[in-house]
NUFIKE-828407 format. One line per 4 residues: number of its first residue (from 0); their letters; for each residue x negated, y, z negated of N, C-alpha, C. Coordinates in steps of 0.001 Angstrom, whole numbers, plus 524288, in hexadecimal, padded with zeros to 5 digits. Example, Ala and Ser with C-alpha at 12.3 -4.5 7.8 and 13.67 -1.06 7.14 Angstrom:
<pts>
0> as> 7CC7A:7E9C6:7E188:7CFF4:7EE6C:7E188:7CC70:7F31C:7E188 ~ 7CDCE:7F736:7E458:7CA9A:7FBDC:7E41C:7CD9C:8001E:7E142
</pts>
This chain:
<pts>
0> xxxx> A1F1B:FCE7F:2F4C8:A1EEB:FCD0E:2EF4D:A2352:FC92B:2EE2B ~ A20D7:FC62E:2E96B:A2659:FC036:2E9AD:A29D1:FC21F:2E3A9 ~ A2DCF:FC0C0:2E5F3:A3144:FC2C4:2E080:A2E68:FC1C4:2DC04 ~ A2C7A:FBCE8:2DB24:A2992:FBADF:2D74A:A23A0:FBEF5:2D37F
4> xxxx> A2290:FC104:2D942:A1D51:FC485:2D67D:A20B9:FC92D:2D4B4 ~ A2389:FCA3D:2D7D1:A25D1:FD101:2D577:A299F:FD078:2D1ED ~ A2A22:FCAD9:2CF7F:A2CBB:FC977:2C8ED:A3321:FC90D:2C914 ~ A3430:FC8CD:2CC90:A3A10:FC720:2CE82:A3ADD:FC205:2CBD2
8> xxxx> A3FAF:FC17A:2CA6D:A4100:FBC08:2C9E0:A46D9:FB99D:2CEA9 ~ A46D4:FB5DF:2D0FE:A4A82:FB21F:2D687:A4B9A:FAEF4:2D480 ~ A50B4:FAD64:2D809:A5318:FAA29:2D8EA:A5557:FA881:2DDD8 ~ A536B:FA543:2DFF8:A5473:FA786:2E684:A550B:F9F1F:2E73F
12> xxxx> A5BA0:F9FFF:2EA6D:A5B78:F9B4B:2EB01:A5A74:F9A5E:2F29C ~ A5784:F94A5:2F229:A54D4:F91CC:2F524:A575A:F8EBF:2F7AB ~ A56D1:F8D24:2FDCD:A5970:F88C3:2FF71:A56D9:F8434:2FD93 ~ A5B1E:F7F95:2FDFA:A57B3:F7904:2FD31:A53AC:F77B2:3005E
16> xxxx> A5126:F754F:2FE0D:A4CF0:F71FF:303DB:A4C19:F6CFD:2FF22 ~ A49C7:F6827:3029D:A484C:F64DE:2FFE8:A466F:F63D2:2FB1F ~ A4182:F66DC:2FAC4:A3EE9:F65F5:2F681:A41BD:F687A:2F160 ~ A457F:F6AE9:2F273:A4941:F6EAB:2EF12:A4CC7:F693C:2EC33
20> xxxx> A4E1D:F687E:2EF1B:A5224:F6521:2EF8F:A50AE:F5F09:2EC64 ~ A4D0F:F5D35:2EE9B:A4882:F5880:2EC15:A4821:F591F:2E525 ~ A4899:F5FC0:2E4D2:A45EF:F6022:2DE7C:A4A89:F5EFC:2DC6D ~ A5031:F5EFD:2DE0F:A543A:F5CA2:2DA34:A576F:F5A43:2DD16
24> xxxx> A54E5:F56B8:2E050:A57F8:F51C1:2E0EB:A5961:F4E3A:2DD6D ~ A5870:F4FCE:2D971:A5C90:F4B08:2D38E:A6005:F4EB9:2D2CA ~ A6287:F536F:2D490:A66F9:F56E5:2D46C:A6A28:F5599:2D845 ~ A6948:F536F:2DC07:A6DA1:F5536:2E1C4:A6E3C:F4ECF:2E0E5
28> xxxx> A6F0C:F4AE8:2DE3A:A73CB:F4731:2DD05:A77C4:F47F0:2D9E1 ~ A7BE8:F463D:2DB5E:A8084:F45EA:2D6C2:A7FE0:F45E2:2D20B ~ A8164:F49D6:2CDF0:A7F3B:F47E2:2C974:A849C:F4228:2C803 ~ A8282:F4149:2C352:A85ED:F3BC5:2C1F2:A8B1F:F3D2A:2BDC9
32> xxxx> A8E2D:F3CCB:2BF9C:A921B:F3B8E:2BCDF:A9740:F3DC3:2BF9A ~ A9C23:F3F1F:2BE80:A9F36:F40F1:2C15D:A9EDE:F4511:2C1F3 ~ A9F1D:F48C5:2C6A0:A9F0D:F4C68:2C9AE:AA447:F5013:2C8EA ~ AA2CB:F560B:2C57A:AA7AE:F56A4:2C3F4:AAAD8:F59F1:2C944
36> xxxx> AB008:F5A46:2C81A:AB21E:F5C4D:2CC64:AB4A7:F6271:2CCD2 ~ AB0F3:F63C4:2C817:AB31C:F6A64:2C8D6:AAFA8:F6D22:2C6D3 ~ AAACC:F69E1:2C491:AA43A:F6E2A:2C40D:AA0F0:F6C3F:2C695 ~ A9C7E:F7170:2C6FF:A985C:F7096:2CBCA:A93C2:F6F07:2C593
40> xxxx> A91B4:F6ABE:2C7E1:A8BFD:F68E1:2C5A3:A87F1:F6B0C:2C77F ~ A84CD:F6E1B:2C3FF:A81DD:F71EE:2C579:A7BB8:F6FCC:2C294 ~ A76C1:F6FFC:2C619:A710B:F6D32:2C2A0:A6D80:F7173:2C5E4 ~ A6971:F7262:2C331:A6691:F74DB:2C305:A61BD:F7292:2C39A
44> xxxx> A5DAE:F73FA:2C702:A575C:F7062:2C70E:A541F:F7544:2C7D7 ~ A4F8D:F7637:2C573:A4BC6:F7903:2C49F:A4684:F7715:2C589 ~ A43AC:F794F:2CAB0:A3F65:F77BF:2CB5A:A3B05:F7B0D:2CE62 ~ A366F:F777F:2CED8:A3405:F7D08:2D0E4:A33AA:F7AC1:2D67D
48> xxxx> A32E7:F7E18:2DA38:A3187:F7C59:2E0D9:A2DA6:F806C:2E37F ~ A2B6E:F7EF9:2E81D:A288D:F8402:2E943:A2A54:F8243:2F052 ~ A2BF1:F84F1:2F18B:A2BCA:F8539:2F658:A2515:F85F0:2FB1A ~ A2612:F840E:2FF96:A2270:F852E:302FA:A1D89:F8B42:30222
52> xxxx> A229F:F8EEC:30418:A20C0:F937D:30311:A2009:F96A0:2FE44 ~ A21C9:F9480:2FBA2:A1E95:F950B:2F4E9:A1A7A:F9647:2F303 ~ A1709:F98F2:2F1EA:A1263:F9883:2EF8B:A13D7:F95CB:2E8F6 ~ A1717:F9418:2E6AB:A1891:F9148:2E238:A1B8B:F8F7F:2E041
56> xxxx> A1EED:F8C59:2DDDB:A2349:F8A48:2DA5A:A2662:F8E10:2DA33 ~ A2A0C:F8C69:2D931:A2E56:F9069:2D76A:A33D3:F8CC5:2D3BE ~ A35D7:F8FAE:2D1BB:A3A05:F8D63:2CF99:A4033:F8BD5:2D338 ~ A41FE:F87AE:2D318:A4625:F8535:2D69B:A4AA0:F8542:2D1F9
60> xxxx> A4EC8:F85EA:2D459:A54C3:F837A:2D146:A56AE:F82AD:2D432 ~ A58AA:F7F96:2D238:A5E87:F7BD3:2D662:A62FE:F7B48:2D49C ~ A6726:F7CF5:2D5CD:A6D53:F7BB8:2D421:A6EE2:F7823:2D7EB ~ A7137:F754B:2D3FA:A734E:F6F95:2D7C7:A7804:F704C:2D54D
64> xxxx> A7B8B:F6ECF:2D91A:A8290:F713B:2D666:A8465:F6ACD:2D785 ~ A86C2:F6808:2D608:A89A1:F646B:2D8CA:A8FA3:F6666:2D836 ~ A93C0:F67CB:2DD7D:A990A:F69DD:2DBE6:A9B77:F6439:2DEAC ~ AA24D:F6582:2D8E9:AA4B9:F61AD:2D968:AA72E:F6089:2DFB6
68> xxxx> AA5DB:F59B5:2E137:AA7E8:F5969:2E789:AA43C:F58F2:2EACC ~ AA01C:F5A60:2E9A7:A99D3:F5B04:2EE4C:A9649:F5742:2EC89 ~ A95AD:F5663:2F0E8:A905D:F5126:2F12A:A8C14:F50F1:2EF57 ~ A8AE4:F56CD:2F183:A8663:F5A17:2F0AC:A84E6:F5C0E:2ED65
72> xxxx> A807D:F5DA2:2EAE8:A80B2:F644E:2E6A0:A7D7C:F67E7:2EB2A ~ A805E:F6C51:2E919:A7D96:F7283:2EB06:A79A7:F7164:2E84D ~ A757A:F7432:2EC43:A7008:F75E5:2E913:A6E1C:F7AB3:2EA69 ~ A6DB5:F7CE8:2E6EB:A6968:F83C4:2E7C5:A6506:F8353:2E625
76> xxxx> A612D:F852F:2E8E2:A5BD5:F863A:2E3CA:A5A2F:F8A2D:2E563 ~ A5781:F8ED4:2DF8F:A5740:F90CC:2DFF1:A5150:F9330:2DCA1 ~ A4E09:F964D:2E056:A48FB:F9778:2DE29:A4615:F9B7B:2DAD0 ~ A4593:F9BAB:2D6EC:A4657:FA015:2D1B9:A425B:F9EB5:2D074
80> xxxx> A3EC9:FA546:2CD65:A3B3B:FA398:2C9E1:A3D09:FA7C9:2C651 ~ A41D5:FA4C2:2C3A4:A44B4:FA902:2BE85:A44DC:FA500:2BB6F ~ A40CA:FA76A:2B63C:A3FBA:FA5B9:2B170:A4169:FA210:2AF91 ~ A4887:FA170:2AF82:A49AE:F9F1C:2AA1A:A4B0B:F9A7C:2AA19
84> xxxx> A4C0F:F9783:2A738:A4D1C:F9220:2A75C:A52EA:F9137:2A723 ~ A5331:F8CE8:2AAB4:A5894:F8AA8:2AC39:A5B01:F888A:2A709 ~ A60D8:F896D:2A795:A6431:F84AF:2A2D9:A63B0:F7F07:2A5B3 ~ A614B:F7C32:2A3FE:A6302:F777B:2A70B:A6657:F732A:2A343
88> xxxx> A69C8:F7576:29FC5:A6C1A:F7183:29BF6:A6F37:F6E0B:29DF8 ~ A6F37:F6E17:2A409:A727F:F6A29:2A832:A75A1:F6B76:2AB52 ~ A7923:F67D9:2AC7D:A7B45:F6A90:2B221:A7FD0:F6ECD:2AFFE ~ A7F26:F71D6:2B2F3:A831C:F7524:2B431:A8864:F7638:2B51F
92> x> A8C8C:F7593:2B37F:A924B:F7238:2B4F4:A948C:F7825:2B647
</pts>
């Protein structure tokens, strides 16, 4: 039985793979302006994906952190089908 039929609600985070990754590639550039040097810039992307073994969609989130000093941003995503709707009033400081 899938959590889903026996009325559970998840959150279960996922490794990257491409197509993960593809859905917020306008996230993983620099954002613009100066880069502060003692808070983490934190964005949020919400989408749906279905994997291979899927029989359907599901809901995706992504935290993209950019921390002060790194080239890079961390990325998590993570796969939930819990109800509620995100704050997205912007980034996250």
């Amino acid at each position: 039985m899938r959590l889903e039929e026996a009325g559970y609600f998840y959150a279960i985070r996922l490794p990257a793979n491409a197509v993960m990754r593809e859905r917020i590639s306008h996230r993983l550039t620099r954002p613009v302006g100066r880069p502060s040097r003692t808070k983490v810039m934190r964005f949020y992307e919400d989408f749906g994906y279905q994997a291979a073994s899927w029989d359907k969609p599901r809901r995706m989130i992504a935290k993209i952190e950019w921390h002060p000093g790194e080239l890079f941003p961390r990325v998590g995503f993570i796969v939930t089908n819990l109800p509620m709707e995100p704050d997205w009033g912007g980034p996250v400081l």
